[in-house]
Each structure stands twice: as C-alpha cells, then as structure tokens.
N, C-alpha and C positions, 0 to 999 in steps of 0.2 A: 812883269815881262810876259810876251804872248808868244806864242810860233805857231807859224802860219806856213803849211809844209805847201810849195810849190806846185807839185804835183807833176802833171805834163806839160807845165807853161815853164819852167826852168828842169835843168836837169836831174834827173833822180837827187845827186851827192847835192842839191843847192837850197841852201833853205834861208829864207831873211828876218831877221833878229829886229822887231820894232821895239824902241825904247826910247826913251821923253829927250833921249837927247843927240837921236837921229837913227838911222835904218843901217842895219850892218846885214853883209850878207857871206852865206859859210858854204862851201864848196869842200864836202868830207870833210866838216870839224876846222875848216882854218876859216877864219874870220877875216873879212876884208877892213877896212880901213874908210869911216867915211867920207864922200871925194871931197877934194879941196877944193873951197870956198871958188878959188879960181877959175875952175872948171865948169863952167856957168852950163856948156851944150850937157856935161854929162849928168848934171844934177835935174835937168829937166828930163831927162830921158828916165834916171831913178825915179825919181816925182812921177811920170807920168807909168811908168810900171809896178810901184808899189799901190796905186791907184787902185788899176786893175784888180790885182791884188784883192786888192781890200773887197770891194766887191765880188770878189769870185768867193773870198770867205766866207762874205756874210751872205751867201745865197745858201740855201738846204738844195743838193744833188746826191742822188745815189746812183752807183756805179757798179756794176759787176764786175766783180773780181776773176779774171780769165774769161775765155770764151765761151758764149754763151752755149745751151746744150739744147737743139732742135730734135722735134718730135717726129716719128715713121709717118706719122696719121694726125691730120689733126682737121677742124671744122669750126668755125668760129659762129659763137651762139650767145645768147644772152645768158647763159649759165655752162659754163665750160665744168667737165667732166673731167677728170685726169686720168689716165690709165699704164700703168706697168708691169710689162710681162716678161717672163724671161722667153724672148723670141730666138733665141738661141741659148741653146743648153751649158755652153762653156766659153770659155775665154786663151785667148795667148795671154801667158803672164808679162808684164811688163819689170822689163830690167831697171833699176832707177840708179841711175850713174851720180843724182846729186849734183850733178851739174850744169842741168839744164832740166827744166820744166818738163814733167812725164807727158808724154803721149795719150790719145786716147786708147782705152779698151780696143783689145780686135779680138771680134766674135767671132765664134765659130757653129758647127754643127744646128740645123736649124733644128728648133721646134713647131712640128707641125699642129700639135697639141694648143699651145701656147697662143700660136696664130687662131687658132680656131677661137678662143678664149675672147682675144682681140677685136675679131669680127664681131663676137656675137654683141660685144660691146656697143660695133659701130650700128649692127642690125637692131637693138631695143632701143639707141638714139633715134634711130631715124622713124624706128615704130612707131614712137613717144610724139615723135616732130608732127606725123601724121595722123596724129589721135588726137582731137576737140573734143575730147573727153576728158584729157589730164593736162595741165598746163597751157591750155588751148593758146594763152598771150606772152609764150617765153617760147622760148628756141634754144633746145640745148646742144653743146658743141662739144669737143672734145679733144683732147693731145693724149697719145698714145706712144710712150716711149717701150724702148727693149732694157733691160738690165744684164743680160748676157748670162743671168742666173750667177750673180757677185753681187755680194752685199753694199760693198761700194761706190758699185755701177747707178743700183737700187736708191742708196744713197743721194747719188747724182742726180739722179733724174726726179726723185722729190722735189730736191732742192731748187730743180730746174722748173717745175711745178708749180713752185709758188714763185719763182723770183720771175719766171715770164721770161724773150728772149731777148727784151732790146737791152742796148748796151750803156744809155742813159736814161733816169725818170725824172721827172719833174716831180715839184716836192705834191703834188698832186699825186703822182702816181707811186710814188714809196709804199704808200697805207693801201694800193689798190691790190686787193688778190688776184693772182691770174688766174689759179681754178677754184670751182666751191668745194668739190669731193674730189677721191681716190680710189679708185677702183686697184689693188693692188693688195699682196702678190698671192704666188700657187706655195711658195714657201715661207717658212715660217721666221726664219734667221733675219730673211729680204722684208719680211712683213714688219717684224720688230726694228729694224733698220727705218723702216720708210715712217712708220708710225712712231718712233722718238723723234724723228725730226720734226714731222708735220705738228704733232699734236700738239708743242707751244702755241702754235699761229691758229688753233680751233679750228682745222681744215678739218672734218671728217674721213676717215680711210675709213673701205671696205675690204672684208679680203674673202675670197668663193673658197680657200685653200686651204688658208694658214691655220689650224688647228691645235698650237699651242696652246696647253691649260693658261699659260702664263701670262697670256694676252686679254685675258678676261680680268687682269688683276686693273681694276679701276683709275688707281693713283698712281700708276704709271703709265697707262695707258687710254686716260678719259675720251678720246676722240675716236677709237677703236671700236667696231662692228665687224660683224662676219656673218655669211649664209653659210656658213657647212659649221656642224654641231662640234665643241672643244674636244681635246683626245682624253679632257677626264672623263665624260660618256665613253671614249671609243675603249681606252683602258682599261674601263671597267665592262665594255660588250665583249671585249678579246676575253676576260677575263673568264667569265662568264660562259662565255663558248669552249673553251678550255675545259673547265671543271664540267662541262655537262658531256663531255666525251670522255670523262674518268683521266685527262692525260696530267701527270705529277711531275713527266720533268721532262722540260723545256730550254731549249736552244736559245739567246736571243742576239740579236746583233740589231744595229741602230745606224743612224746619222750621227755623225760629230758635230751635229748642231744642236740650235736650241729646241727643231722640230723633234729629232733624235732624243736628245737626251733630256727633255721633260718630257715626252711620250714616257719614253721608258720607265721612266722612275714614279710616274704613276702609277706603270702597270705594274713593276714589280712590285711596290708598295700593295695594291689592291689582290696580286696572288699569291704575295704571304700573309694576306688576312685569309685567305681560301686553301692554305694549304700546299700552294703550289711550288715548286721547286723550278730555280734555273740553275744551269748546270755551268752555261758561260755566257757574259755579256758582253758584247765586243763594239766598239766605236770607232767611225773610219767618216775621213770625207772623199770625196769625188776624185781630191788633186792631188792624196797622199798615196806615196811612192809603190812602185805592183809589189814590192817586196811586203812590204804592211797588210796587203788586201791578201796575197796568198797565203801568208801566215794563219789569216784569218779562212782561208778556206779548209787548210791543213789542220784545223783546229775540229770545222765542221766535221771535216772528213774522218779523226776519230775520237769523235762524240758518241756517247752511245744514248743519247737521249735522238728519237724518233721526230720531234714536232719542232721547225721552229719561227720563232716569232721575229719578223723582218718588222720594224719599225724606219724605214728608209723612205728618206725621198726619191723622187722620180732619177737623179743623179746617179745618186749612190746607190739605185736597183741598177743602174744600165751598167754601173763600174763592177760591179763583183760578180754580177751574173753569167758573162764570156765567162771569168777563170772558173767559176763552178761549173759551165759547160764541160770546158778543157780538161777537170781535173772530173768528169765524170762522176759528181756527184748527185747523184740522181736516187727517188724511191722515200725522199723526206717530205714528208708534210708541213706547207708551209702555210701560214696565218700572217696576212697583211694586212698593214695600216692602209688606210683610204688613201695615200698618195701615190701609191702605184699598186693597189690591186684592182683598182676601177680602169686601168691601161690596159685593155685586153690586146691592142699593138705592141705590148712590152716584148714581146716576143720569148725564147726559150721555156716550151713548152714542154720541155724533156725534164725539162730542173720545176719548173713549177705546176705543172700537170697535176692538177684538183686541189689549187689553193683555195682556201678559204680566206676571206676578208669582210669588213662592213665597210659600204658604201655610203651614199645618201640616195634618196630613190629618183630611180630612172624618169626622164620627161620627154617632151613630143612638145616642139618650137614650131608654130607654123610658119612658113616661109622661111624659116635658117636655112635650107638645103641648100635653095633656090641663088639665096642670098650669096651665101658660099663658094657656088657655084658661077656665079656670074663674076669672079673678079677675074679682070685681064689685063695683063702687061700694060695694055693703052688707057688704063684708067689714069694712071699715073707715071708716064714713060720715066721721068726723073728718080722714082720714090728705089734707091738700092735696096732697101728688102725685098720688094716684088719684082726686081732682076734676077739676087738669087732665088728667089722663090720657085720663081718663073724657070729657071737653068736646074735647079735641082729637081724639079717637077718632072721634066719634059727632058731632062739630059740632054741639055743643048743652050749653047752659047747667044747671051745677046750681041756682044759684041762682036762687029766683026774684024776686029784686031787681034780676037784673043789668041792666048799663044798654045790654048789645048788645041786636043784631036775633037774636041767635039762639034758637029753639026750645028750651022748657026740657028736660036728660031727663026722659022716665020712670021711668028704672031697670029696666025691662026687657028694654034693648039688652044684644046680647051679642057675645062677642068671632067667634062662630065661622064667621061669614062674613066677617070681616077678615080683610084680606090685606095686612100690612106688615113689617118687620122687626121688630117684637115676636113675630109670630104666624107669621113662616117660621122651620121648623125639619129647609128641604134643607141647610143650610151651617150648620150645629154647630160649627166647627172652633174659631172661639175661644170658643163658651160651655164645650165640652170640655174647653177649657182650663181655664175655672172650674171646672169639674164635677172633674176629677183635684186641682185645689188643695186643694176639699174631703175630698176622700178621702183627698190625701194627710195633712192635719191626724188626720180621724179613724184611718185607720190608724197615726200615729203615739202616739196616744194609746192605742190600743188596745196596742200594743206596749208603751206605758208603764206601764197598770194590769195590765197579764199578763205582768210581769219579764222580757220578751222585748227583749234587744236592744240594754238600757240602759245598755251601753260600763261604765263604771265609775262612773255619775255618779252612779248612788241605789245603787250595792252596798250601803250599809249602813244605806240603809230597808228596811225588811220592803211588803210590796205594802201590808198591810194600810193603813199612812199613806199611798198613792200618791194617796189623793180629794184631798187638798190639792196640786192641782196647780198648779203655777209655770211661767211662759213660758218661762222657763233650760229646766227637762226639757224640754219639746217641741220648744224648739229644739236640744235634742240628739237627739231621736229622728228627727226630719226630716230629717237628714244621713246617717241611714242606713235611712230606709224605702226599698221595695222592694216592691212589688205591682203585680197586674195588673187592669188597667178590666176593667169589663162588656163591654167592646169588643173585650178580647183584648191590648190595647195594655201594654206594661211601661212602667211609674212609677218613673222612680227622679231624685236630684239626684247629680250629680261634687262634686269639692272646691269647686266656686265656685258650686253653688247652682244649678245648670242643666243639664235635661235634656238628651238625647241631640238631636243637630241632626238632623231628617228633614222634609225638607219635599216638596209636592206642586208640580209648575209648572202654573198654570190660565191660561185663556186665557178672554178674553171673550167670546162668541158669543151670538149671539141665535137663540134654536131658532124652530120652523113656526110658534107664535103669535108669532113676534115679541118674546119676554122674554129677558133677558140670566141667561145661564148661566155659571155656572165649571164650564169641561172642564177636566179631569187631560190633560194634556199629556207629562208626564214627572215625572220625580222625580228630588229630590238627598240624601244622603245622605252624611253627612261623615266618617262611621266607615269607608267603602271608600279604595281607594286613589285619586288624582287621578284616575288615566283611568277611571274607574268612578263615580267620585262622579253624575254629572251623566247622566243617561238620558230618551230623550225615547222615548216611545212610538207607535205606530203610530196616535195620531190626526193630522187634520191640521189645523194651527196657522192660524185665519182672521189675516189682517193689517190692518193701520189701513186700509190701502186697499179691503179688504175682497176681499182676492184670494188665492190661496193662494203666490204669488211671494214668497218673503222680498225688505223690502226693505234696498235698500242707503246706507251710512252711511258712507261718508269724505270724511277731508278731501280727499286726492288720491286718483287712481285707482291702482291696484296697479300698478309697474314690471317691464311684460314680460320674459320671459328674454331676455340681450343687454344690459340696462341696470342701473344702481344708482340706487337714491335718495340725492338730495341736498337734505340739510335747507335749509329757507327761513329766512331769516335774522328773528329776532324770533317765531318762531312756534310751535309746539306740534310734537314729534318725527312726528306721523301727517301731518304738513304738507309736502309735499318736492315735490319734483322730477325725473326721471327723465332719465338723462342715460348716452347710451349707451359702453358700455366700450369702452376706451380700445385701439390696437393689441396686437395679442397678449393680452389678457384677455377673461375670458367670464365671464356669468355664469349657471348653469344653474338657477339659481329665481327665481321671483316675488316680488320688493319687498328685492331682495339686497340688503344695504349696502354689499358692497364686491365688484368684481370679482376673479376667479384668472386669473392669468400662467396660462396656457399652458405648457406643459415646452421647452426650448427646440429641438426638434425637431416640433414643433407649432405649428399654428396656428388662430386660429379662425374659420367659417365666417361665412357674409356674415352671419346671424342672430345672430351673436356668442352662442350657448347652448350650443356646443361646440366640442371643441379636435380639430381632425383632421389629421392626417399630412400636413407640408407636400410640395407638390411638388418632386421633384429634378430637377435641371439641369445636364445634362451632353450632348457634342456628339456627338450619337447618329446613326446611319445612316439611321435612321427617319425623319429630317428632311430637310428640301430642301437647308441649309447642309451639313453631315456628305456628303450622297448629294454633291454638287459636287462636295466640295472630294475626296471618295474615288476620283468619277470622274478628276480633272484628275491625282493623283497616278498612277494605271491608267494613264493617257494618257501623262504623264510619262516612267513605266518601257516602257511598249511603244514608245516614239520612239526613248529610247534605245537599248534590245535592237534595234529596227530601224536605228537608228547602227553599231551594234557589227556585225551584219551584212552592211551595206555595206562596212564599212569591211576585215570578213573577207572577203568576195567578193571585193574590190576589194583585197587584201593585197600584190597585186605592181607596183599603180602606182606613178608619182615622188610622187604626194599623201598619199598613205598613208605609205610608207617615208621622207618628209621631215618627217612628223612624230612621230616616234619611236614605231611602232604598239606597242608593247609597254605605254607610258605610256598614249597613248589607251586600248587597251582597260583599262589598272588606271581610268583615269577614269571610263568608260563603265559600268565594272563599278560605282565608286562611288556613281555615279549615279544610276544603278539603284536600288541601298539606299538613297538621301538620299531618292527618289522614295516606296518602300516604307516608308520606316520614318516617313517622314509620319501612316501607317493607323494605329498602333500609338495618336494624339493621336487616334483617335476610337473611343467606344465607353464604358462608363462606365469610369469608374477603379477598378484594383484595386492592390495594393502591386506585386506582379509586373507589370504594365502600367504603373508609374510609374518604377519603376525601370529597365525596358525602351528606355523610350521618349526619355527621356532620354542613357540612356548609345549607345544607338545613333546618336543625334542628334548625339551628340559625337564620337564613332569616325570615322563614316560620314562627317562632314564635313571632320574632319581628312583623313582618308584624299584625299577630294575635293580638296579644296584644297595637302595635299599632293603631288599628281600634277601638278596647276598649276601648282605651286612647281617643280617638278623640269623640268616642259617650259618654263615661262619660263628654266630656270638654262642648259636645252639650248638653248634659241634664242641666251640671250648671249654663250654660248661655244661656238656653231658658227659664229658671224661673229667672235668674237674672236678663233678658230684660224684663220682666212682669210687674217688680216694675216701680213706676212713674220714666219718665226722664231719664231711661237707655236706650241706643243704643251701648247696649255692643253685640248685634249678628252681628253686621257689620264689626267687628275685627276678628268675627271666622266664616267665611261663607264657603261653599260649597267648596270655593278654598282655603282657609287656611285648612281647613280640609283633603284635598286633599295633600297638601305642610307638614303639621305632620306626616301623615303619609310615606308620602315619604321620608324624612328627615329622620324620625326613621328607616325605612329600607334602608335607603341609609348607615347610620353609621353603621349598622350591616353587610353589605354588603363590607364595606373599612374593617371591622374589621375582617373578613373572609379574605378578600383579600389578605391583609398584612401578616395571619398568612395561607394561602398556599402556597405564596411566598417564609416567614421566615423558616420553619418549619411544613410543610402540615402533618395531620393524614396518616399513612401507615400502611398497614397490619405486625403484628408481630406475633411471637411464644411463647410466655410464657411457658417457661423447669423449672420455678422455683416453680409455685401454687402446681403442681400435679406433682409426681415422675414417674408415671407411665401412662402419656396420655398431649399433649401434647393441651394448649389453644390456639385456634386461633383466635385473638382478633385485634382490632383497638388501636393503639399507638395513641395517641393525639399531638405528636410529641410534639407541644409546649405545655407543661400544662400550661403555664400562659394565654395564646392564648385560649387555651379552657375554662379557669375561667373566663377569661375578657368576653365571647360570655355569658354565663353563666350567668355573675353579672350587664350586659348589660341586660340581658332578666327579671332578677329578679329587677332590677331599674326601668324597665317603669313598671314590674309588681304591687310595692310598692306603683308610684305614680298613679297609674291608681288606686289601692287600695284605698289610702287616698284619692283621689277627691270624689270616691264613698260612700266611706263611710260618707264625709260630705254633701251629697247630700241624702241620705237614706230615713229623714224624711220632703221631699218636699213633699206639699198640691199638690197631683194628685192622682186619681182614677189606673192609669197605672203607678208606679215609676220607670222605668228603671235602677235608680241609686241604686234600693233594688237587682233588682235580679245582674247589675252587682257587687255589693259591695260581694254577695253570691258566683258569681264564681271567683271571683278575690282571696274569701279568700279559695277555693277548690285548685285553682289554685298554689297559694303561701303555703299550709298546704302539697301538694303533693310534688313540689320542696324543699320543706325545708327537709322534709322527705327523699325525693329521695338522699342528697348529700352523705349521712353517711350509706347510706345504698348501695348508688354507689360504696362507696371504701372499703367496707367491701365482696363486695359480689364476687366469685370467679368467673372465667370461664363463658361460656351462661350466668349466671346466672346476672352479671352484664349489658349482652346486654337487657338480658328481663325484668330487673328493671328500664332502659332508657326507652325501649316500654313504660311499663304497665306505665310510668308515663309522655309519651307523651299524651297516650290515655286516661288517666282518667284526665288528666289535660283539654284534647279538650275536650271530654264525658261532665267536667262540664261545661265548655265554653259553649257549643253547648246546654243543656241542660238549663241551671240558665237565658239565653239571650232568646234563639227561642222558645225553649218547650211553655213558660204560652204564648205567644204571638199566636203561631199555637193552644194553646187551644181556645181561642178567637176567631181565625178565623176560626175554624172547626169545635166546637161545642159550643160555643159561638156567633154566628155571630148577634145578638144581643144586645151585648157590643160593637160592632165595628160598634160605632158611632164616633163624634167629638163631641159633644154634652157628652158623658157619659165619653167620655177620659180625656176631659177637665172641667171635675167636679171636686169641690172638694171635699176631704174626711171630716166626718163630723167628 
C-alpha cells in the first residue's frame, strides 16, 4: 500500500489510500467508502482526480517551507556572494503562544559599525566587477542579509542563502546553489550557527570577526575560513602582555557565549601555565536580566585585583558599561579582546581610559570613504534599512504620516559632514578584514576559471565547463589561495582555515581635542620565537589613572630576598605569605618558593640573600683570653728558670743537697716544658700543632710527675734507712732514681708513639657546636690513645699521691712529703675537675680549660715543692743548716 499526501490540491485532514482493489480516501483518519458502481458521474470525477494525483507524485518539486526570507542588498552576478551582518544590535523577543506560527524578528538599535562592514562588502564587489585583472569573464553579485545579532536570526538567513527566495523549484533547480560563499559573522556564537548549517552543502563561510579557537577545529567545521587571527594567538598575546607588566591577579569577565567562554578558558588555561592569578570570572549575555549585570558590577567594585580582562563582545561591552558608569567604577585597567577594543566609538571613556587590547593592523582602502559617503536615500527609496538609516542619521522622518515630532527629510541631506562610525574610516582594521575575505573569494575564483591551482579536483574538466561553478571547487581553491592586498599585506589560510596571528597592541588616549584614539603601542607576532613574539615600542602607554606609572596588580606583594612564599590556605597560588628563611638557608630572588641550605661551611647574612664564609674560632693570641693565658705560661717558665737558678747558686747548702738537686733540677727542667708547651694549645690548629701539642703534654707531664714520684720514693727511704739495720737507700740510689724516671717517660713516650702512628691528633672543623661560625679545634684522632696518655699521667699522679701522703707525718723539721702530698692533691683536684669540664666545654673554650689546667696544675707543682724551700734560702738563710734540717720536731 502507498500514500500519497494531497498537499494543497485536497485539504490538509485528506489524504487517498491507493490499493489493488480501489482508491479510498480519509478526511482526519475516517475512511470513505468506495463510490458505488451506480454512481457512474462520480467515479469519473475520482478517476479523473486520482489521475492528477498520480502525476503530481511522480514529478520531483521542492517547496519551501514558510516564507521565504529576502535580502537588504542584493545584485545578481554570475557568482553570488552572501553576506551577514548583525545590522542591528538587538531584537524585540518574540512571545510564542503556540498557537499560531511566530512572527518575524523586529530589530532594533542600529549598527553603524556593521553597516560599514556591509558596504565595504558591496565596495570590493564592485571593485573586483571593474578589474580585468581578476575574474575579468564572471560577474559577482551578492545578498546581504541583517541577523539582528541572534543566532537564530543568523540561522535564518543562512538558510535563506542557500535555499534562494522563490517559492517553487523545478527538479532542475533543487541541486542549484543560490550563493558560492559567506561572508559572515562579527560574532562568534552567529558564526558557528551559520557555519553548522552551511558547511553540509560545501558553501564556503568567511568570518572578518569570529575568533573562536573552536572554529579552527576541522571536523566540524570543514568549510570554515577567517581573516582576523583565532583567540588562541590573542590568549595567549593577553597573556603575554600581562606577565610582562609584573600583573598576578586579575579580574575577568566574558560573554555567555561561545566567543566568551572559549576565549576565556584559553586564557585562563595559558595564565596558569605563567603563574597568573584570576580572582573572579564572571559570564553574562546582552538580554540577561540588570539584576545579574549589577551583581556583576558589585563584585567588580570590591575586588581588590587592579587589572581587568573584559573578554566581551561588541553587545555585552555596551550592556555593562552604562551600570559601571553609574556605579562609578572608574581608575581600573582594562585589557580587551579584539571585539570591542578596536571600537574606539564605544564610548565611556571614564571606565576605559588607557585600555589596552590587540588588534589586527590598521589599513587605508582607497575609494571606501568616497564609496560610503555617496549612499542616499534615492538609491533605493523601497530598501527599509536605508529609511531608518536615513531617519536615524539626520533625525528626521521619511514619512510624511509619521506620528513623531520629528522633521520630515528632504532628501537632500548628505552624509559628508557626518561623523560616526559608518563614516570614519581612521580604523579600517576589521572592515579590512572583509575587504581581504572578498578578495580572497574572488581570487579564488579566478585561479578556478584560469586552471591555476586546482589540486586535482577539476583535472579532468577542460576550463571551458569551469562557468558552472559549484561551492565544493571554491572551497578547494580557498585552501590554497595566496595573494597580496593593495596594502602590501600577504593573504593566505593554514590547515585550519586561519590566517597568520599578527596583531597591533593599541592603547586608548584621547589626543589635544580631546577624541579617543588607538595608539600602536607594540606588536605581537606569533610566528617569532616566545622571547620575541611580544614588542612594545617607544610610545608611552597612558594608564586608567591617566599617568604614565604602570599600575600595580597583586594579590600579595612580592617576597623580598631573605624570604619564601607561603601559600594561604583556600586561596589562589598568587595569594601567600612571605615568611623569612629558615637558619642556614637563603634566598637570592624575589617571590622564591623555597629557600637554599647554605654549603655547610657557610652561612647566611643577617639579610638572609646570601651565603658567606662563616667565622672561625680558634684561641688566638690576638685576643685578651689567648694573650693571658700566654702571658701567665711566660710567667710560669721565667719563675721556674729563676727557681732553677737559685737553687744552682745556692747548690752547696743543707736545702738544696737534702733535696736531692739532681731530681729538683730534672723537675724544674720539666716544668719548664709543662709551662712551654701550654703555647703550643694557642694559635689556630694545624695537623703538626695537634700532634705537637698533645704528645708534649703527655711526655712533659709524665716526666714532671715522674721526678715527684722519685723524690717522694727518696723521702720514704731516707727515713726508712734511719731506723737501725736498714740499707734500704742502696736499692734506690742516684741511678735507680735516674732508671724511674726514665722508664716512666719512656712508656709515655711508646704510648705517643704507637697512637701517632695509629691515629695521630689532626686539625678539624667543627660545623656542628655552632650554626653560624665554624670551631677550629684538634681531633684526638684516637680517643682511646688520648685517655690511655691521660690515665697514664693520673696513675703515677695517684701513686706519687699515696707514697706522699704516707710519709706526711715523718719526724723532720723540713717534710718534703707535706708539701708534696699538697701539690699532688692540687694536682689531682685540677685534673679530676678538668675531664667533665673538658667535654662539656664548647669551641676555644675547651682549648683554654686544657691551658688553665696545665698551668694551675704546674703553679701548684712549682709552688707546694720550691716556693717554702727558696723562702729558706732567701729569707731565711738561717734555717739552712744541717744541723736544724735534721732536727726533730718536738
């Protein structure tokens, strides 16, 4: 069974049901009955209707669905042009009741901009038309619709594009395109609207505007091109421009479009690879409610980030800009995307006064002024855009019905003393943009009909069929045109449909009358290397404040050298802290994240920004402690030398020769060295000076103490020989005494020996007592080697002790055994003292706790032995008999 829907030859509800066993026909779903045999007039009349029928089916017709959609401007040529602009900025929204088929769009507020856009379109058609130079045997024409700036307007008028306006085609004309190309749009949402519809049917779209990264993407977008460079270049020039005026944290706000919000999110992507901070990002479109936009202004208002980055179309600048007047937000630096920083008619120069933006670079059209300038109402009295055009211009009515206060025109007004952005043409830069779309078309064409160029797509047409051209060829020839403007400038598109990134940075300034100008400031350039892309010229940049200070934009302020930043917890990385380095680390740049350790013979200065060579400490002569303690050992050795010489002067008294002067002078000579070899502990330390100092310390005191040992052994056994029947002094004579002592310094001598052999003392650094200065001391290399020297000197110190002490109270007027049993216990009260306070004590202060307890050990030595004996001889020399020495005590 077949159906065969009536159309407009029966009524909507009627449709007839053919089937082998006759024609039924249904009116809403009820089925008729078919007529009876009897009824001969009305079976011819079916007969001769289903007929019709038949052949109305089996023809191919295409019809458009509602009414058709006619263009502002149009010119018929052998290569029609299409063109869509948003000729007006906004729209009346339409209520849709659902009950009846929506109305069209009614536009509002014109764009003068837009119109310009337009013309320039109709001005490179007609240019082209008049140059036997490019296309010399085609004639291009063109339809130029308005989209009212709505994407579904934009939508429409595609559609209306390709389908043409009549209201039937022959099956001829179904497959016929109405235009080759697209010249469309300034936004980007309207451009990806017009380019998904077109690009199934291989129409080519151009867009002067739309700078979605998004649009470059291939596989959705194959039949897509554009003259102004994508906003991943501009994203990353903002980016760029940012980080080279130091600014960390940034404002942003957007479009609620796809222009909006894929600019953005490239950029913010590309300034947190740079370190950049945004503090709020906010999205809004044009037709959302004032409560949303002021919220959005109250937000700006207290932000405390200085800079911020308006990523907005031409729209959504003119929508927020009023309430940021109103609410006096003024004194912020603002960075614009190309879609309304190149507006220098944007007007509110209070809120954007010395914005910065990139551009595309400025051009000079000959004859557009001209061109521009010459359009007047009687060109086309019918065409209603150039009535209001005409009425808004000149503030005055064409009509003379209308029911305002205003002045009817004349028709004689002319454009040439107006001054707005229709009729300025210092800032070309995006009609330029149109102005090369066109050209690019026609020169692709021209490469089409003159077998230049044509990859392999028409190889095996002959030129001659080339007038039948198809949207497919041009959209293969647009991929690899290649030519230069009147301007000098090279045109060309990459794999993805998009010229080369070059842009101009302009600044806002208002010149001597007081009009806002875009200065070239610098230029960027994406085909250089990073450090090159970005160049700012020798003009100078006015600021929001209107000063020539760049200002400043962080969260925190920059972390002096000496410190690191520490992030704030919950907050954006540009948000920190500055929190000064820690012991022993530095930091030598501004906003370090982490400080550097110091080398460990380093340290760093009170400014913590560098590491310098700590101080060493060692017990130098140079110092008041060292000079003391150097003088008291001097002192030391000349008492004793002056002992030694009394004691040889005075060689043949009973005081002298009752204390065995052979022994005395080996003491006095020891002493001497115990006194000397104290000097050896000041000075810095070297390996020779540790080992020195040391092993003499050990010798010299055995020696000392040995001599002790030996006169204490002589005191016990010259009263032990006293008593009847002993001949105990002929086992300890002059050369036994001799043989003890040598012995005793002989083993102290192997015991040095051995430990500079195994492990000798050597100068070291101590990095760990003091963090900030560094101890230069003697290692004892072996510490057991220096305790065995040590417990060696305190053994014969012990036993020399206890002989003494049991000889203390011997019958003599002189006891030798009292005074040594005295300095034995000086002797032994110092070193016992000295061990715990040795290894307690830090740095010098350990060298001079050794001294002081060399020399108060000798001091008593010297003192408790020779002192009462040189009082005897010096001011006593009346006791210094034999006779009174050898008395006893009563």
């Amino acid at each position: 069974m077949s159906i065969v829907t009536l159309g407009d030859h029966l009524p909507a509800s009627a449709e007839v049901v053919m089937s082998p066993w006759g024609a039924w026909i249904s009116f809403s779903g009820s089925y008729l009955c078919p007529p009876s045999p009897t009824s001969h007039l009305e079976m011819i009349i079916i007969a001769a209707l289903l007929l019709f029928l038949t052949v109305m089916a089996e023809e191919n017709i295409c019809q458009i669905q509602g009414k058709p959609d006619f263009p502002l401007f149009s010119k018929d040529g052998d290569v029609i042009i299409g063109g869509i602009f948003s000729l007006h900025t906004s729209f009346i929204p339409i209520k849709s009741s659902f009950n009846a088929v929506p109305g069209s769009l009614q536009c509002k507020s014109l764009n003068f901009r837009e119109f310009q856009f337009a013309k320039t379109v109709i001005f490179a058609i007609d240019e082209i038309n008049n140059n036997t130079k490019i296309i010399p045997n085609l004639k291009l024409g063109y339809k130029i619709y308005d989209s009212c700036g709505s994407v579904l307007q934009s939508t429409r008028a595609a559609m209306a594009l390709a389908n043409g306006q009549k209201g039937f085609f022959s099956d001829e004309s179904c497959t016929k395109h109405s235009v080759h190309a697209i010249i469309a749009q300034s936004s980007s949402s309207q451009t990806i609207a017009v380019a998904s519809t077109i690009g199934p049917f291989g129409t080519p779209v151009i867009s002067h505007l739309a700078t979605c990264a998004c649009l470059s993407n291939r596989h959705e977008f194959p039949t897509f091109f554009r003259t102004v460079p994508s906003d991943f270049y501009q994203s990353k020039a903002l980016v760029q421009l940012i980080k080279y005026f130091g600014w960390t944290w940034v404002g942003a706000i957007r479009s609620d479009s796809d222009y909006g919000n894929f600019g953005m999110a490239a950029f913010a992507q590309e300034a947190q690879m740079e370190g950049i901070c945004i503090e709020y990002s906010e999205a809004f479109f044009r037709t959302d409610p004032r409560e949303k936009i002021l919220k959005i202004v109250n937000l700006i208002k207290k932000s405390t980030s200085k800079v911020i980055v308006a990523f907005l179309a031409h729209g959504e600048a003119l929508t927020v800009l009023p309430e940021l007047l109103q609410e006096n937000v003024t004194g912020l630096q603002w960075i614009g995307s190309e879609s309304w920083i190149a507006d220098k008619y944007l007007g509110f120069h209070e809120v954007l006064g010395g914005a910065l933006g990139f551009v595309t670079g400025n051009a000079k059209i000959a004859g557009l002024k001209e061109f521009l300038l010459n359009v007047h109402l009687s060109d086309d009295p019918g065409n209603s855009f150039l009535k209001e055009f005409w009425e808004t211009v000149f503030n005055c009515s064409v009509s003379s019905k209308s029911e305002t206060d205003l002045n009817s025109c004349k028709g004689s007004e002319s454009l040439i003393n107006i001054n707005n952005q229709y009729t300025d043409v210092s800032e070309l830069r995006i009609s330029n943009n149109v102005y090369k779309a066109v050209y690019a078309i026609a020169w692709s064409l021209h490469n089409l009909v003159s077998c230049e160029n044509n990859g392999g797509l028409l190889a095996n047409v002959t030129c001659s069929t080339k007038m039948q051209i198809e949207p497919q060829q041009l959209l293969h020839e647009l991929k690899y045109v290649n030519f230069t403007s009147s301007n000098g400038e090279r045109v060309y598109f990459d794999e993805n449909g998009d010229p080369a990134a070059r842009y101009e940075l302009v600044n806002w300034q208002l010149n001597k009358q007081g009009l806002l100008e875009l200065v070239t400031v610098g230029l960027y350039d994406a085909s250089l290397s990073a450090r090159q892309q970005l160049t700012l010229g020798n003009t100078n940049i006015i600021w929001s404040s209107g000063s020539n200070k760049v200002p400043k934009s962080v969260c925190s302020e920059e972390c002096p050298q000496g410190t690191r930043k520490a992030a704030q917890k919950r907050r954006p990385v540009c948000c920190f802290d500055c929190i000064l380095c820690a012991e022993g680390e530095i930091s030598n740049e501004t906003n370090s994240a982490d400080c550097l350790k110091c080398p460990p013979e380093y340290w760093p200065n009170e400014r913590r920004d560098q590491c310098i060579l700590k101080k060493t400490e060692f017990l130098s002569l140079e110092e008041t402690m060292g000079l003391l303690l150097a003088t008291f050992a001097l002192v030391g050795a000349a008492i004793t030398i002056s002992v030694a010489a009394i004691f040889f002067y005075f060689g043949d008294t009973p005081v002298v020769k009752a204390n065995n002067s052979e022994l005395s002078f080996l003491l006095l000579f020891s002493l001497t060295l115990c006194f000397l070899c104290s000097l050896t502990f000041i000075g810095q330390p070297s390996d020779w000076s540790c080992m020195l100092r040391h092993t003499t310390f050990g010798i010299t005191f055995v020696m000392c103490i040995s001599c002790v040992l030996g006169k204490t052994i002589v005191v016990v056994m010259a009263f032990t020989a006293t008593l009847p029947g002993s001949n105990v002094m002929k086992w300890f004579g002059p050369a036994q005494q001799r043989l003890t002592v040598s012995v005793s310094t002989l083993i102290q001598v192997c015991i040095c020996a051995v430990w500079l052999m195994i492990s000798p003392p050597f100068s070291s650094k101590n990095l760990i007592y003091y963090k900030d200065k560094i101890i230069l001391e003697c290692n004892p290399g072996s510490v057991a080697a220096f305790y065995i020297v040590l417990g060696y000197i305190g053994l014969l110190s012990i036993l020399c002790f206890f002989l003494a002490f049991l000889a203390r109270k011997l019958p003599d007027n002189f006891n030798e055994a009292k005074f040594i049993t005295f300095s034995m216990l000086i002797f032994c009260a110092v070193w016992i003292t000295f061990i715990p306070v040795y290894i307690s004590s830090p740095g010098k202060f350990t060298v001079t706790i050794e001294i002081f307890a060399i020399l108060c050990s000798s001091y008593g030595l010297l003192f408790c032995i020779f002192v009462p004996k040189c009082y005897i001889i010096l001011l006593k020399p009346e006791k210094n008999t034999r006779k009174l020495l050898m008395g006893k005590r009563r």
